[in-house]
N, C-alpha and C positions, 0 to 999 in steps of 0.2 A: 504494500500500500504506500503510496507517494502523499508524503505530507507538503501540502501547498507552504510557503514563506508569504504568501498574499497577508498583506496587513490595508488597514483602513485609518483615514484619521478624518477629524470633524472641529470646525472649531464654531462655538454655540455660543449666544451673548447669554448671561443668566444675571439676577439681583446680584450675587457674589463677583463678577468681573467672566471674563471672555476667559474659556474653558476650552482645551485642546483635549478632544477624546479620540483614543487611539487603541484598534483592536486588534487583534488576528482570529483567523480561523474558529480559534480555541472560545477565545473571551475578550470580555476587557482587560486590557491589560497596563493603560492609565489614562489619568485624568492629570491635567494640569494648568494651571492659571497662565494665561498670557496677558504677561506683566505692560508691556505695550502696544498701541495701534488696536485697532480693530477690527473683527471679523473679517477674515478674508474670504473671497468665495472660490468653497473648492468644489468641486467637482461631485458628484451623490456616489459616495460609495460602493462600490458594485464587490456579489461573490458574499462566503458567509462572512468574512471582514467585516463586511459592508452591512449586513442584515445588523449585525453584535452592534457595529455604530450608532447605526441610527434608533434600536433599540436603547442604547442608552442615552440617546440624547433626549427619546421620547420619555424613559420612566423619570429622568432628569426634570425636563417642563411639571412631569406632572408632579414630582416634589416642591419643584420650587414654588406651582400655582396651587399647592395644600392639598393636592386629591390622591397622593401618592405618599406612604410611608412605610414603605417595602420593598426593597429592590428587588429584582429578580433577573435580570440579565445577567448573563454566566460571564463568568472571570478568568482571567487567564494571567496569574500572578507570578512571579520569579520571588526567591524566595528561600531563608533558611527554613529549617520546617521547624525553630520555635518563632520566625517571625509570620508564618502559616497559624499556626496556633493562635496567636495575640491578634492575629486579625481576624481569627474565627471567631475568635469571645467578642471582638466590636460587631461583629455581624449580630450577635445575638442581643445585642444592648435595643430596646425598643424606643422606636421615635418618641421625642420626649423625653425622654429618660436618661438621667446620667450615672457612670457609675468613678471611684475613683483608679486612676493607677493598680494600686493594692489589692484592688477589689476585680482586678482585671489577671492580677496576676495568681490570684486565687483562683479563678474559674477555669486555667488552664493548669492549677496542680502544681502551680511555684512560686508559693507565698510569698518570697525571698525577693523574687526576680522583678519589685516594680521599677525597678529602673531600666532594667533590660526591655523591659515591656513598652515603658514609655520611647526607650531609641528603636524599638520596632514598630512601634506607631508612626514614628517620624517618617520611618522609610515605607510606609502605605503606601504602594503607587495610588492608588484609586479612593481617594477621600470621597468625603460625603457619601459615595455607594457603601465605604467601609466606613461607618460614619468613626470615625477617630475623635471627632469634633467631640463625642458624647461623654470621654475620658477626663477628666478633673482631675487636680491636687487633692492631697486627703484634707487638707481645710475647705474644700468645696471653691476654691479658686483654679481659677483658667488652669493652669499650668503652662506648657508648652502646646504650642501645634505650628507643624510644618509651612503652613500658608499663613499665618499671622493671627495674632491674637485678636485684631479687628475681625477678620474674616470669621474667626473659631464662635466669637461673642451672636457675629450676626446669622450663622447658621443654626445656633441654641435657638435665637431669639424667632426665627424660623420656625420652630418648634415649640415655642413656648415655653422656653426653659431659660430664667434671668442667674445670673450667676455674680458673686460678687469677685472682687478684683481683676 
């Protein structure tokens, strides 16, 4: 069986700033902020690349317009397999709802390991699908996130979820 190298990419304006989604075959395999300029028009991506694309830029709209709080588009992550882990437990964090570091590194069985867990959030290709956002300091402050503390605050707030510092 001949595995295709066909990948897709999309880049989508959202409330959070202009998002570059890029797939293969497989999944999504990341989301990222484009820091300047915007939307360029590319081309509708063709092939299952293509399908995975623009499936996530559709469960995307419907998050950002409140009618969506469940991804489901399949993923296709690179990855050590405890940072697999630590992103499984954000998958299971429910919209709305936050949990801290500690309490992330408990649900994957390594009490020990909230720091490691938090530098495995950082390298989430795919935020917001893997909401990371949901992860807090154990004083119930922001903590860290890879795209900015602004960004982190306004995807809670997205959600309904106000958080202090």
């Amino acid at each position: 069986m001949t595995v295709s190298n066909e990948s897709a990419s999309r880049v989508m304006s959202s409330p959070v700033g202009t998002l570059r989604l890029t797939a293969s075959p497989r999944g999504l395999r990341s989301i990222e902020v484009v820091r300047s300029g915007r939307p360029s028009s590319i081309a509708t991506p063709r092939g299952k690349a293509g399908v995975i694309v623009r499936q996530a830029e559709k469960e995307l709209r419907e998050y950002f317009s409140g009618r969506r709080r469940r991804f489901t588009v399949k993923l296709d992550l690179d990855g050590t397999e405890f940072q697999r882990e630590a992103w499984g437990a954000m998958r299971r964090i429910p919209f709305g709802s936050t949990i801290s570091y500690g309490d992330q590194a408990r649900s994957i069985g390594k009490p020990k390991a909230f720091r490691a867990v938090g530098s495995a959030n950082g390298k989430n290709p795919v935020p917001i699908i893997v909401p990371c956002h949901r992860v807090l300091a154990s004083d119930g402050s922001l903590g860290g996130y890879s795209l900015g503390l602004p960004m982190k605050r306004r995807l809670l707030a997205l959600e309904g979820v106000s958080v202090a510092g």
